[in-house]
C-alpha positions as CSV (number, residue, x, y, z in Angstrom):
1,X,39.1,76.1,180.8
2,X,41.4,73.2,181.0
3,X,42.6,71.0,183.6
4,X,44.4,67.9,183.9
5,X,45.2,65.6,187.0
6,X,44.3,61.9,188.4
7,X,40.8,60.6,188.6
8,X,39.9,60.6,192.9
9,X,36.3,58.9,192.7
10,X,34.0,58.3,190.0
11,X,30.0,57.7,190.1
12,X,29.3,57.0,186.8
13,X,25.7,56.5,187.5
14,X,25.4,60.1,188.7
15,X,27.9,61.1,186.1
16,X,30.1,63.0,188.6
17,X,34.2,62.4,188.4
18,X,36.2,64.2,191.6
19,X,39.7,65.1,191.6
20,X,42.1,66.4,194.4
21,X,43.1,69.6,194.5
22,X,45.2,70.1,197.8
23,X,42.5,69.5,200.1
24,X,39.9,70.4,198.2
25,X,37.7,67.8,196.5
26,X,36.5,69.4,192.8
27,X,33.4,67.8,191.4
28,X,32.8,67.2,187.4
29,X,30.2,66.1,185.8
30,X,30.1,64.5,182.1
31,X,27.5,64.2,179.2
32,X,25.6,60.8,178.8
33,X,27.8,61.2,175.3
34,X,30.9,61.2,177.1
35,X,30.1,58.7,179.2
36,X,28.9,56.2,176.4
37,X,32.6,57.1,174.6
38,X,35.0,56.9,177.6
39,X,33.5,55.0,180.7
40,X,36.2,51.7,180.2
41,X,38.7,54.2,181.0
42,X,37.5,56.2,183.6
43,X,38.9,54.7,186.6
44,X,40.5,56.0,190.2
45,X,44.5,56.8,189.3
46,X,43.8,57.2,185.7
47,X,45.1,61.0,184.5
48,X,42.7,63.0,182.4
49,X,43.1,66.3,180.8
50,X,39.9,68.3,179.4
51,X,38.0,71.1,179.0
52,X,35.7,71.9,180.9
53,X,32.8,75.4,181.5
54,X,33.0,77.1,184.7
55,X,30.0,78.0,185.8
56,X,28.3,75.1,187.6
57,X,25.1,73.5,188.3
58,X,23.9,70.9,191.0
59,X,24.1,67.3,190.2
60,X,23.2,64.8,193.6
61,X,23.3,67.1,195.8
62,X,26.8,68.7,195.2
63,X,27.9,71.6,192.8
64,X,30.1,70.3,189.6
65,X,31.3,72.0,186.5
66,X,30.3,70.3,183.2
67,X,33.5,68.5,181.2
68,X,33.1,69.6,177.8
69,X,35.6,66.8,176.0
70,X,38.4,65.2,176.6
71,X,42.0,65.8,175.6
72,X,43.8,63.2,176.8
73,X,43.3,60.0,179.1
74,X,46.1,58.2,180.8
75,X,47.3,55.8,183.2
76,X,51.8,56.0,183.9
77,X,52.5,52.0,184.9
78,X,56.0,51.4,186.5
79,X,57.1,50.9,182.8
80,X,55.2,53.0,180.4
81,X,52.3,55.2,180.3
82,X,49.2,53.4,178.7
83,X,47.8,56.6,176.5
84,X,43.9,55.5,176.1
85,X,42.8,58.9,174.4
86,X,44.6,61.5,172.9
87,X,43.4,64.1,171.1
88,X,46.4,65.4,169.3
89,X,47.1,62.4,167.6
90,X,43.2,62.3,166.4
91,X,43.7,65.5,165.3
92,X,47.3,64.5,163.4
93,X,45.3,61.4,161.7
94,X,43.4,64.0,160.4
95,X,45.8,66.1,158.7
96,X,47.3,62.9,157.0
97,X,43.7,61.7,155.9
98,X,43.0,65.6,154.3
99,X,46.4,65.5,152.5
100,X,46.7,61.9,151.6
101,X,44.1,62.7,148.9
102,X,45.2,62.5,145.0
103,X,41.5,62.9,143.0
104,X,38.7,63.0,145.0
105,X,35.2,62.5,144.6
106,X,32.6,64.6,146.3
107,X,29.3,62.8,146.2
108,X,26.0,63.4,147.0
109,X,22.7,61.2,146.9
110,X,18.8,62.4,147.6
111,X,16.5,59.5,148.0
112,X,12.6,58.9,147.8
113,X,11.1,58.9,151.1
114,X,8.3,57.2,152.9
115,X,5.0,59.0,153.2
116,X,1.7,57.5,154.8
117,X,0.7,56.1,152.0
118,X,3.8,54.3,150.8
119,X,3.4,50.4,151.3
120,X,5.0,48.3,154.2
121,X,8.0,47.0,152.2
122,X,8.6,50.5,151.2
123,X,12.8,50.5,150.6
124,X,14.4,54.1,150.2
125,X,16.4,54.1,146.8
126,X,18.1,56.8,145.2
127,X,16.7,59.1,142.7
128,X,19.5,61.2,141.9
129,X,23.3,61.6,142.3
130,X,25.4,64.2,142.1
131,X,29.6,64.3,141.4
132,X,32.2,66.7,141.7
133,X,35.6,65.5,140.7
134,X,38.3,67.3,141.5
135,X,42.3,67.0,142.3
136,X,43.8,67.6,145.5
137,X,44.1,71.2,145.0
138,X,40.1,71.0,144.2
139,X,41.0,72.2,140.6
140,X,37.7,70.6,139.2
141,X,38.0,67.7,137.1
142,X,34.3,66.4,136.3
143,X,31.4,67.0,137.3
144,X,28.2,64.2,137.0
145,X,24.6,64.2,137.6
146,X,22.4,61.8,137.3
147,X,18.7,61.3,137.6
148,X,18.0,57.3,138.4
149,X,14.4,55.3,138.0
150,X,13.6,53.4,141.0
151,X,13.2,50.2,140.6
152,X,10.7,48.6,143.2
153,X,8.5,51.9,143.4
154,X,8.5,53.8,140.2
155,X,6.2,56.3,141.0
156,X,7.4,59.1,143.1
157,X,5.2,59.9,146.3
158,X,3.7,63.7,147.0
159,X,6.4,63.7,150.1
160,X,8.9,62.8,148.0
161,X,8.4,65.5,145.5
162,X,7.5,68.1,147.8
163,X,10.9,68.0,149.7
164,X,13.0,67.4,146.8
165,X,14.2,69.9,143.4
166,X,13.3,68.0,140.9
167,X,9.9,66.2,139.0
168,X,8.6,63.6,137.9
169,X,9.6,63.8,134.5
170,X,13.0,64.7,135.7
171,X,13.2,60.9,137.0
172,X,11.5,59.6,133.9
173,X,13.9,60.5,131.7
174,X,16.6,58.9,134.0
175,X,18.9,56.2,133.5
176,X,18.0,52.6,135.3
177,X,20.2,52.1,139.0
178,X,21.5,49.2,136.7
179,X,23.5,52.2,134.2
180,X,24.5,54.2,137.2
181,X,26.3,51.0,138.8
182,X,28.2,51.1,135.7
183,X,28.7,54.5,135.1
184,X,29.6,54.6,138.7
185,X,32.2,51.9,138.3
186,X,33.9,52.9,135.1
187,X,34.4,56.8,137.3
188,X,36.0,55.0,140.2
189,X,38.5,53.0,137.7
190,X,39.4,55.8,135.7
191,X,40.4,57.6,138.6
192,X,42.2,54.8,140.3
193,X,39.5,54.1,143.0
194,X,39.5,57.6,144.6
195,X,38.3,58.5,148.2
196,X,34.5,59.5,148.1
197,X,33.9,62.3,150.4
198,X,30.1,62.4,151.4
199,X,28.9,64.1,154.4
200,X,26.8,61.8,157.0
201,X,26.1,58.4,156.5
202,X,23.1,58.1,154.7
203,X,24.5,57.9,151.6
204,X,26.7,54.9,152.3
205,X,23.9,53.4,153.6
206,X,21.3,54.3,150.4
207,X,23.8,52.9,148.2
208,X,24.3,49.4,149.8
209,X,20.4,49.2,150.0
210,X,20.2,49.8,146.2
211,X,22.8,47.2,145.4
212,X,20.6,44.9,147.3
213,X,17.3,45.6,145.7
214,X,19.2,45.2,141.8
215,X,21.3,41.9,143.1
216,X,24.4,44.0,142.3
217,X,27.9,43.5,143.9
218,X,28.7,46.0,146.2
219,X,31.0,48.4,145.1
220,X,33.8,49.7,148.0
221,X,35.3,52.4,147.6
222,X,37.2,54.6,150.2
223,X,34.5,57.0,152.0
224,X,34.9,59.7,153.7
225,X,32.3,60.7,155.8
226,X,33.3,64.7,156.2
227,X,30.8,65.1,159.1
228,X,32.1,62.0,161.2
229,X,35.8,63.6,160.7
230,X,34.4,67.3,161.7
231,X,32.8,65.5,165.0
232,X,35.6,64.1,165.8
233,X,38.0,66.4,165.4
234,X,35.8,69.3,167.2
235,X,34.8,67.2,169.9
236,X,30.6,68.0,168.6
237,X,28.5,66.0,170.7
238,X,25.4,66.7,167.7
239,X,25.2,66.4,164.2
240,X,25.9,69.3,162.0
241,X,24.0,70.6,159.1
242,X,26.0,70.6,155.4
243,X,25.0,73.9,155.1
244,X,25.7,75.0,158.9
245,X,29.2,74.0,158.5
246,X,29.3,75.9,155.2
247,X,27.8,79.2,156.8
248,X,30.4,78.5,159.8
249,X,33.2,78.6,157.0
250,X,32.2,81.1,154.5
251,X,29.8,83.6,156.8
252,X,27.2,82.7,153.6
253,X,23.9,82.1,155.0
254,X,22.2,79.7,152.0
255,X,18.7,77.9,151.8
256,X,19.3,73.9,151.4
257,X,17.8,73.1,147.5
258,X,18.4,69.7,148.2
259,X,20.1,68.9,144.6
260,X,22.3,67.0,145.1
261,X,24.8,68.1,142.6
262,X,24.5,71.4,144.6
263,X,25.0,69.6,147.7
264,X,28.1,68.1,146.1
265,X,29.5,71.5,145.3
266,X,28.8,72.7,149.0
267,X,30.7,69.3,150.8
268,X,33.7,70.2,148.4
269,X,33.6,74.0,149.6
270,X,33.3,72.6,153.4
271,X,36.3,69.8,152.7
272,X,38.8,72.5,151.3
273,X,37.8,75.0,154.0
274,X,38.0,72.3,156.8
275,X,41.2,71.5,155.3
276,X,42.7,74.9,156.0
277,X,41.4,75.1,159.3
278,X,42.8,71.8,160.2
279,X,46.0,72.4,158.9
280,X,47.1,75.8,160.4
């Protein structure tokens, strides 16, 4: 359901906003993720418009329905109207980011993991990495995949194998962190420093943690991280799995390999389909 109209009261330590409806006070009560995100602009004669569920629960002592997100905030001035969240234009930024794309890159990283007996200084660094090149059609263009020798802890741990779909001799036979750096640079010139899409964070952050540990300058290209873009735009208050967003785009229920060239495949399948869906 949607509603819109002027904040009455607010208790944000309760969580509960109230608006006027005649003379009828209605009671709604927000997320702690909602709060976090919004509360500078949650004031008395500030406008909000969201979605909300209808059946209610009790929250101090009074029955509220729970706000869902948040489609627009405003506040009209004698002048102007001060817009602090809108939705639509989210949503528009969006579009422009999905079709704004020339070549992209869709990359994916796995990395060795801690395990109880992995020292103190233990660093996470990444053992493989997986490319998918394609233009902005997704007409594929290259595809990489590299398997990469830690450098501080050579030897990979039982946890580290056990989770992962590859070997030992698989990262033997790799190339140093050093050769990817470069193989990784000369990819990003020859395509004219293309947007990398990656999905979550962890990659970004595995990859500045490597340039620290081989006292390389940080490379910085364009990322896009796909599942920060489908939060936003979906209003998702929780993370969502690669492969969930897959099966909620294709109906194809698949078991993670965690490869990440396959991985790399999978985030360009979501990107294209996202990109349709966005751009209805």
């Amino acid at each position: 359901m949607i509603k819109i109209g002027l904040i009455h009261s607010i208790d944000l330590d309760n969580r509960l906003i109230t608006m006027k409806n005649k003379n009828k006070i209605e009671y709604f009560y927000l997320q702690n993720g909602l709060i976090k995100k919004f509360q500078r602009y949650l004031t008395k004669k500030v406008f909000i418009e969201f979605d909300y569920s209808i059946d209610e629960k009790i929250v101090n002592k009074v029955s509220a329905k729970k706000i869902n997100y948040f489609i627009k905030i405003f506040k009209n001035t004698p002048h102007n109207r001060e817009i602090y969240y809108d939705l639509s234009i989210i949503r528009n930024g969006v579009k422009d980011l999905l079709y704004n794309q020339e070549n992209i890159i869709f990359l994916d990283l796995e990395m060795t993991m801690q395990s109880f007996e992995s020292p103190k200084d233990f660093k996470s660094e990444v053992i493989q990495a997986g490319f998918l090149i394609t233009d902005k059609f997704g007409n594929d263009l290259e595809r990489k995949n590299y398997y990469i020798k830690p450098t501080l802890f050579p030897k990979l741990n039982k946890r580290t194998l056990k989770f992962l779909s590859l070997s030992e001799e698989d990262i033997d036979s790799g190339i140093t962190f050093s050769e990817f750096y470069n193989e990784f640079k000369a990819i990003l010139e020859k395509y004219n420093n293309p947007s990398i899409v990656v999905w979550g964070k962890n990659d970004i952050l595995a990859l500045k943690i490597c340039y620290e540990i081989n006292n390389l300058e940080p490379l910085n290209p364009n990322f896009i991280n796909l599942l920060q873009v489908h939060k936003n735009y979906f209003n998702l208050k929780n993370d969502l799995g690669l492969f969930d967003a897959y099966k909620k785009y294709t109906g194809e229920d698949l078991d993670q390999d965690h490869d990440a060239l396959v991985d790399a495949f999978m985030t360009k399948n979501v990107f294209f389909e996202f990109k349709k869906e966005a751009t209805r």
